[in-house]
Every structure is written in structure tokens, then in C-alpha cells.
N, C-alpha and C positions, 0 to 999 in steps of 0.2 A: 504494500500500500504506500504511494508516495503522498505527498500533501497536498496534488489536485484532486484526491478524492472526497468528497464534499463533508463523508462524515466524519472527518479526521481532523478533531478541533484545535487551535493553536490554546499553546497553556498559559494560564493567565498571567500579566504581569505584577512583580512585584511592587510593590507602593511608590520604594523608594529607587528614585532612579536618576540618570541625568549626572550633573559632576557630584551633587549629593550620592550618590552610590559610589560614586571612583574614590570619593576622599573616602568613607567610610571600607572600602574594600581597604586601599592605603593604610587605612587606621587598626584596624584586626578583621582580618578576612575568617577568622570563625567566626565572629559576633556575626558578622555579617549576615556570613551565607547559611549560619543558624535562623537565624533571622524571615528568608526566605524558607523554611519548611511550614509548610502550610494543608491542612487536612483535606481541602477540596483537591490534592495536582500532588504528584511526587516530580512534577517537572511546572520549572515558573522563569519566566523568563525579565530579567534586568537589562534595562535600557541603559547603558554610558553614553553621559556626553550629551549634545542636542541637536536637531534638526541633522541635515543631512550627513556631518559628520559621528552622528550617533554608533554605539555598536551593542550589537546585542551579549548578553550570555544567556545558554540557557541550564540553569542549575539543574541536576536531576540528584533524586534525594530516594531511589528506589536499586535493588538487588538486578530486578529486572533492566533497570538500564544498564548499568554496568555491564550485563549478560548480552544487550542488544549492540552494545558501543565495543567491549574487548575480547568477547570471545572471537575464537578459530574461525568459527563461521563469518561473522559482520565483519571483523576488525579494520580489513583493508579499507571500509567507507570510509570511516571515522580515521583522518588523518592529524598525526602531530606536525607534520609539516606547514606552513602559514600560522599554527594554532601558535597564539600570544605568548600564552605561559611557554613554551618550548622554543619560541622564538628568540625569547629574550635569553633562556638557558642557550643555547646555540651561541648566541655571540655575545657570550659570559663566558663559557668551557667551549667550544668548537661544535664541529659536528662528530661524536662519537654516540655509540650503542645505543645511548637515552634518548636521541634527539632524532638521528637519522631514520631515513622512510623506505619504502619499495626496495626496488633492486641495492640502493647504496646501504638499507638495513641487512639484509640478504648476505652483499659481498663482506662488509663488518663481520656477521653475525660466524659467517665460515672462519674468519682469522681469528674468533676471541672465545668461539665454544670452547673448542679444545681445554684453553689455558682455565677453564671455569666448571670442568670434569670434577664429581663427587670427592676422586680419588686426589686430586691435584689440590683441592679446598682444602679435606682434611689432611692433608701434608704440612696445614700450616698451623693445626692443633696448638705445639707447642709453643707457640710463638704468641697465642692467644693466651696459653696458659702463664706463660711467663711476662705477660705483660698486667693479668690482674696479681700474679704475687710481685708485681712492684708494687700497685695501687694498696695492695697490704701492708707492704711494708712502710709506703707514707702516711698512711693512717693508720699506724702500731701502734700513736699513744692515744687513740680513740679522741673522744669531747665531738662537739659538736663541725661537721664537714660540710662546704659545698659538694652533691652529687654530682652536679652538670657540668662542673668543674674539672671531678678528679676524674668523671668517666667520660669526659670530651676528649680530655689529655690522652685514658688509657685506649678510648678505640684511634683514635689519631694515630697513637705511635703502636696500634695493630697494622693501620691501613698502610700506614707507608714505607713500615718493613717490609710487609709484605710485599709491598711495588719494587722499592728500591732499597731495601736488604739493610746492612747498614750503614748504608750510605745516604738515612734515608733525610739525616737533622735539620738542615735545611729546607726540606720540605715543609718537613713539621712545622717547624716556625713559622714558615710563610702562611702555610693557611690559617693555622692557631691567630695572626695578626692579619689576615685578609677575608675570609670567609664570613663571617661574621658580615662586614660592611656589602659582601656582593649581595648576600641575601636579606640586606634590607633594601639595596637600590633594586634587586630586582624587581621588586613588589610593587614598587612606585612606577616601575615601568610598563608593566602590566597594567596596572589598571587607569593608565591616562588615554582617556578616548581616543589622541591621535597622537601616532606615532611622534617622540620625538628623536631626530638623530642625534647619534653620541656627538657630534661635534657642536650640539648646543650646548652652552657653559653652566650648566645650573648645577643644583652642587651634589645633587644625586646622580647625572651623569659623570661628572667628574670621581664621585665615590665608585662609578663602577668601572669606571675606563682603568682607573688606576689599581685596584685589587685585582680586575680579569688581567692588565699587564705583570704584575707583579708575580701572581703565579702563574701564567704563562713561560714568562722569562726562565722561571725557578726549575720548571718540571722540562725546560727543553734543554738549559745546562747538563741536567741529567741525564736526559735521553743521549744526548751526545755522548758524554762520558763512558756511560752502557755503550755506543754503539764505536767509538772508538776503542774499548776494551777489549771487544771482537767479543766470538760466543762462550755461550756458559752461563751460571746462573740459574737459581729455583727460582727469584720473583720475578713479580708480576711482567715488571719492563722488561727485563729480559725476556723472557718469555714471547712477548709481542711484538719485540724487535724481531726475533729467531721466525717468527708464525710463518707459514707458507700457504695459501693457497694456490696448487700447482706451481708455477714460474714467479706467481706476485707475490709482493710481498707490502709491510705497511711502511711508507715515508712516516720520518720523524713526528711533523705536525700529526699526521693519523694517529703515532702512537701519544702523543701528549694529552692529546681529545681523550682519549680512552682514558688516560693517568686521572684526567683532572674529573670526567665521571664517576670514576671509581673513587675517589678522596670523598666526593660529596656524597655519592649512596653507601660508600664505606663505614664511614667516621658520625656523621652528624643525624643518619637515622637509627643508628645501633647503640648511642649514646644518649640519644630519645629515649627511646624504647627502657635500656635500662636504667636511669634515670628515672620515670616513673615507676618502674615496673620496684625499684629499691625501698620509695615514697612509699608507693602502696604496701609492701609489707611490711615498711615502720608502722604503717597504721590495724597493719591486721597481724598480730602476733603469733596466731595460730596458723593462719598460711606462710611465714615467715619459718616458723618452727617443722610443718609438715617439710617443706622443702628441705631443710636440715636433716632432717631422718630420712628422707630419701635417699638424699647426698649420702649420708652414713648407711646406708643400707644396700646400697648400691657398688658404691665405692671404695666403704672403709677408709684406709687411711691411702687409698692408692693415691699416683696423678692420674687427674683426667685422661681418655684418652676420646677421640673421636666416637667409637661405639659406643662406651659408658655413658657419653654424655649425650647420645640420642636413647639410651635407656634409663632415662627419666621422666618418666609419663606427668607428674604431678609441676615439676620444675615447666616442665615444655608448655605446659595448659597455663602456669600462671604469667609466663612471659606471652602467652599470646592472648589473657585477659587483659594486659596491662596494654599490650598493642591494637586489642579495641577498643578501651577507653583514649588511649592513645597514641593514633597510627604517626605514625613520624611522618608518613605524606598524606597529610586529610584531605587534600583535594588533585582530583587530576583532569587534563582537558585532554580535547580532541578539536578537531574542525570536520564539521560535514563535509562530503565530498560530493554529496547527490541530496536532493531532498533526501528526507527522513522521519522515517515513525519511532518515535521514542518514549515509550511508556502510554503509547497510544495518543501522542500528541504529535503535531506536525511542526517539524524542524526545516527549514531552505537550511538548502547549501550552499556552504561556505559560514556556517554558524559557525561561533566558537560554542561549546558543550564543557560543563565543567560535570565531573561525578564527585560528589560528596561526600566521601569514606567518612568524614567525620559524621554526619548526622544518619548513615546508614548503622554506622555500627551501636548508635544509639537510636534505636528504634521497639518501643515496645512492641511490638506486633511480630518483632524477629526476636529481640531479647529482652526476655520477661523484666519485671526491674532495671531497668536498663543502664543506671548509673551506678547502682550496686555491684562490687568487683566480687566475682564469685568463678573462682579457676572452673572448679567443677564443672561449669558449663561446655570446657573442652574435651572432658573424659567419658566417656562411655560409647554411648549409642550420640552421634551427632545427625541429627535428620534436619539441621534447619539446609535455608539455602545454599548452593555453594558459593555464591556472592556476595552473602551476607558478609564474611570476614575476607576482607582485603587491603591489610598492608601493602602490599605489597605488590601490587595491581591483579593481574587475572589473566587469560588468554596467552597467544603467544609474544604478548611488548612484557611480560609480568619480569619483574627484577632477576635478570642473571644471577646477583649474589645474595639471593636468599637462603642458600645454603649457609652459607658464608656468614650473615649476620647471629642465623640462628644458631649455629655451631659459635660464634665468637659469646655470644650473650649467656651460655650455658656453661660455657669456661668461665667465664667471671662469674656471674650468679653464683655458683657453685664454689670456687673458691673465696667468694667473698663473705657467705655464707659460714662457710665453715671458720672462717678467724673472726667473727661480728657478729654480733646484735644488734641491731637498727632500730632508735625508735624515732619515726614522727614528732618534731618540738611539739606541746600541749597545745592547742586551740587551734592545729590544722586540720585540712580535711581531705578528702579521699583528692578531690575537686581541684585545683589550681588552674588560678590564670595561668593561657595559653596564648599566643600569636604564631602569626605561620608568616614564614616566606617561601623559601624553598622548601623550608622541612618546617615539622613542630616544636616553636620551642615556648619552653615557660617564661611570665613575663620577668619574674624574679627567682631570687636564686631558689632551690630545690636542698633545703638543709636537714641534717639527719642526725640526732644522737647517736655515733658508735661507739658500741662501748666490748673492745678486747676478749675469747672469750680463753678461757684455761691460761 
């Protein structure tokens, strides 16, 4: 059904629209696009901007869309390519895995599977493991911690070992002091009705010209390095320098695009993820402690290994309770390629589409009490939708290093666990302010009593 068929209604608009919606998108795009769920429409469509320079979104807040927009079957309609949000990612990080479309997704996708094999991921177990018994050892004399802080730090210097080995300090640094500023200018980029080009001077172009340069510069010193050192090498760069499909292989700037994707879905949604996921068991004591006895029951006094640490059914359910209260990418877009039916409403082509993870995975109708953090909901018999839970997107664009994140969050969890106690300071609540740019982050710090244990 396309949207010349007569019974195929458009979905209603949202109230607030016009540069009134771009500034309030700017301002916290959860508030916002919370804001838009509405009981008549799981799809509502936001006017930016006004009269002819206007643009639409059309937010969709249902399982079902998600299923219409990224599974195997529709996907190829619904394109990242022109779409805003991936636009501005693109000429932030380049064009690698995340952003690129059709054949040049395709040609990518043959050079970077290999290096993202089961077996290739958990190679790097230890490397995870040894970087949450550093995070131990800086907080050995317990009292009161920034999370966001110390678990920024510790998936950061997971991500960039693993890229570039150790050679990786410079990196580190670089985004530790640049990421941050990209993913506020992006946001502003995004939601201004009309394009503006980086070479207008305002001071959020200028925040983003100078961060994309910055780590640009940093991860192509390296690339070179790597690629003057000729082959060899377990990480990542190595790895993607070496890649062959048949006779071709990737140019420098190809491999960098690739470096600078993986830092950002590396580092700052895995550090999300547990970051909450830490919060929330300061505040529930008992699922805090269950996870503990797991750990010990499982493990003993061993080290982690890859298997052990997918045989943790109770550990794995509460880090993916903690990543539907809160997904580290709560929104994703698309651009129609054709008209379109979505959720039984009619979309033109050439819309931008956002899907709503955030206000899906809070949906009473899929999840009972839906603000109450309850792991249990991921163990037994699971019959809700398969859409309903999506971190991590869905279809064939779903996150290459999901393996990756979840193997890394199970290492630490686990190790941090067993040397701590975590309690939530008194008068917080499951709940905290959120903002989003690129990824989700809290508006204030995420602090924790540890307290040492034996």
C-alpha cells in the first residue's frame, strides 16, 4: 500500500512545531520526543522550521515500525543515506560501516566481517578483563565514585587497545578531550531546519570542525605508523589494514572511518549501558547480590573467560534490563526512499523517520510496569515482540559489535562485583536525568557509594 491509497491516513501532527521544536529537540531530545507519544498514533509527525523551508520528522513510537523500517525484508527502502542524523555522523567520522549505504555498505561490510568473527571478539576477553581490574584497583579505597567517569575511562582504554594495541595513549586522550564537544555540536546540527555549512562561523560549527579535525588527525598518525610497520598485529587497525577482498584492499582514510566508528559504538555506549546498569543495582540490593552469587557460582575464584561469562543467565538479563530503561542509542532515523506505510500511516518519500527505542522500551502494553527495573523479565519463556528490545538496532544495519559490548560489560560487571558493594547516595532514584546526542548520556554525574569487600 503506498500513500495514494485513499484509506491510508497521514498521522497527526505534533503540537509543537516550527523553530519551537528545533530549539526544544537542541535542548533534550528525550523530553522531546517523549513528549510526542500520544495514545491516538504510534507514529506523529513534527514540522521544523517554517513555510517552505520546513522539514518534517516522523517519530514512530511502535515495535511494529521498527519491524516495517529495519528488518531483512523493508530495510533497503528506509535509507541512512541523505537521512540528517547520519549525515551529520558522516562528516563528523567519514563514511565507514555506520553511515554507508547499498553497494558501498556491501563492499565495507566484506572487508570488516571477518575482523568482527565470535572467535576474533573473544580473543580480546582478556584485555576486557584487565582493564576492569585496573578500575579496581582505583577505586580500592572505596567512599563515594563518579560511574561515568571511571567506566568512560575503563571502556575507552578497552576500545583503543583493542584498535591500536598499545600504542593506543594518544588516542585515548584525544577523544577523552574531543568527543564529548562532537556530540553536542552534532545535535544542534541536526535539528536546525536548514542546513548550515561548516564554513559558517558560529560557535557550534566551529566546536565541531575542530574535534572531527582533531581526531581525524590522531587516528590517521596511526594508521600510518601501523601501515608503515608492514604486517602483523591482533588489533583492530591492523587487522583492517591487512583485510583483503580479493585484489582490494582499504586506503588509509577507509581504515580511519572504520577506527573512528568503532571508538564511538565502542566506548560511549558500553559505558552507558554500565553506568546505569551499576546505578541500578546500588539501588536494588538484592539484584546486586543475586549477580554476586552467580558470579561465585559460576566462576568461583577463577578469571573470567569468554564462555563463563556468557554462562551467566541472571548477570546477562540485568545488563539488558538496564539497557531498556536505558539504550545508549534511544533514537534512530532513516529517510524514505518511496512512499511508505508505517504503522499504517502514510509517509512520502524522502521523509526523515526517527524510531524511538527510548519510548518503545517503555511501553506498558509490551512491558508491564514499565519503569520498574525487574531483570527477571529477560529469563525464562520470552514471548513479547522481537522489536520490542532494541539496543542495538534490529535487521541486517543492527550493531556489528554487539558481541563485543556485551562480552566487555560482563567482564567488568563481574569483576567489579566481586571486589564492591554499590550503594545509590540516599534520596536517588531508579530514574535520572538523561540527554542524548549521539549516544545517552546522564545530565549529571552518576555517583555511587563503594564500599571494599573482604
Amino acid at each position: 500500500m503506498t500513500i495514494a491509497d485513499p484509506v491510508l491516513p497521514a498521522p497527526p501532527d505534533h503540537p509543537v512545531g516550527g523553530l519551537t521544536a528545533a530549539r526544544e529537540i537542541t535542548r533534550n531530545q528525550i523530553d522531546f520526543f517523549t513528549s510526542t507519544v500520544t495514545p491516538e498514533s504510534d507514529v506523529v509527525r513534527v514540522v521544523l522550521g517554517a513555510g517552505p523551508l520546513s522539514k518534517h520528522l516522523y517519530v514512530c513510537h511502535s515495535p511494529t515500525a521498527v519491524e516495517e523500517v529495519l528488518s531483512a525484508k523493508t530495510f533497503a527502502h528506509y535509507s541512512k543515506e541523505g537521512q540528517r542524523f547520519y549525515q551529520q555522523i558522516q562528516v563528523a567520522l567519514g563514511d565507514g560501516i555506520l553511515t554507508a549505504w547499498g553497494d558501498e555498505w556491501l563492499r565495507q561490510k566484506r572487508f570488516i566481517q571477518p575482523v568482527f568473527t565470535r572467535t576474533r571478539v573473544e580473543s580480546y576477553t582478556d584485555e576486557m578483563v584487565d582493564a576492569a581490574d585496573e578500575l579496581v584497583d582505583r577505586w580500592r579505597d572505596g567512599g563515594t565514585v563518579d560511574l561515568g567517569a571511571g567506566l568512560t575511562h575503563l571502556t575507552l582504554r578497552v576500545v583503543t587497545r583493542a584498535l591500536f594495541g598499545t600504542d593506543a595513549g594518544p588516542l585515548e586522550a584525544a577523544v577523552a578531550r574531543w568527543f564529548p564537544a562532537l556530540n553536542r555540536s552534532i545535535v544542534t546540527r541536526v535539528a536546525l531546519p536548514v542546513p548550515v555549512p561548516l564554513a559558517v562561523p558560529f560557535k557550534f560549527n566551529r566546536e565541531f570542525k575542530g574535534a572531527r579535525d582533531a581526531l581525524q588527525q590522531v587516528c590517521s598518525d596511526l594508521i600510518a605508523r601501523r601501515r608503515t610497520a608492514g604486517a602483523g598485529g591482533d588489533d583492530l587497525a591492523s587487522l583492517l589494514i591487512a583485510a583483503r577482498d580479493g585484489d582490494a584492499h582499504m586506503t588509509d582514510e577507509e581504515v580511519r572511518d572504520q577506527v573512528l566508528i568503532f571508538l564511538l559504538a565502542g566506548h560511549e555506549t558500553t559505558s552507558t549501558a554500565l553506568t546505569f546498569t551499576l546505578h541500578l543495582l546500588g539501588r536494588h540490593p538484592e539484584a546486586q547480590e543475586r549477580v554476586r552469587a552467580e558470579v561465585a557460582d559460576v566462576l568461583g575464584d577463577a578469571r573470567p573467560t569468554a564462555a563463563s561469562l556468557q554462562a551467566l543467565p541472571y548477570t546477562t538479563a540485568v545488563l539488558k534490563e538496564a539497557m531498556r530503561l536505558y539504550p545508549s542509542a534511544p533514537f534512530t532515523g532513516r529517510l524514505t526512499a518511496e512512499d511508505s506505510n508505517i504503522g499504517g500511516y502514510a509517509v512520502p518519500a524522502g521523509s526523515d523517520v526517527v524510531l524511538s527505542v527510548w519510548t518503545i522500551h517503555r511501553r506498558p502494553d509490551l512491558w508491564p510496569d514499565p519503569l520498574a527495573f525487574d531483570p527477571d523479565r529477560f529469563l525464562g519463556d520470552e514471548r513479547r515482540n522481537r522489536y520490542a528490545w532494541v539496543p542495538f538496532g534490529a535487521g541486517p544495519r543492527a550493531c556489528i559489535g554487539q558481541h563485543f559490548s556485551m562480552l566487555e560489560s560482563a567482564a567488568t560487571l563481574t569483576q567489579l562485583v566481586r571486589a564492591f558493594d554499590f550503594s545509590a547516595p540516599a534520596g536517588t532514584s531508579d530514574h535520572l536525568p538523561v540527554g542524548s546526542g549521539i549516544t545517552l548520556y546522564p545530565l549529571e554525574p552518576v555517583l555511587s557509594e563503594v564500599t571494599p569487600r573482604g
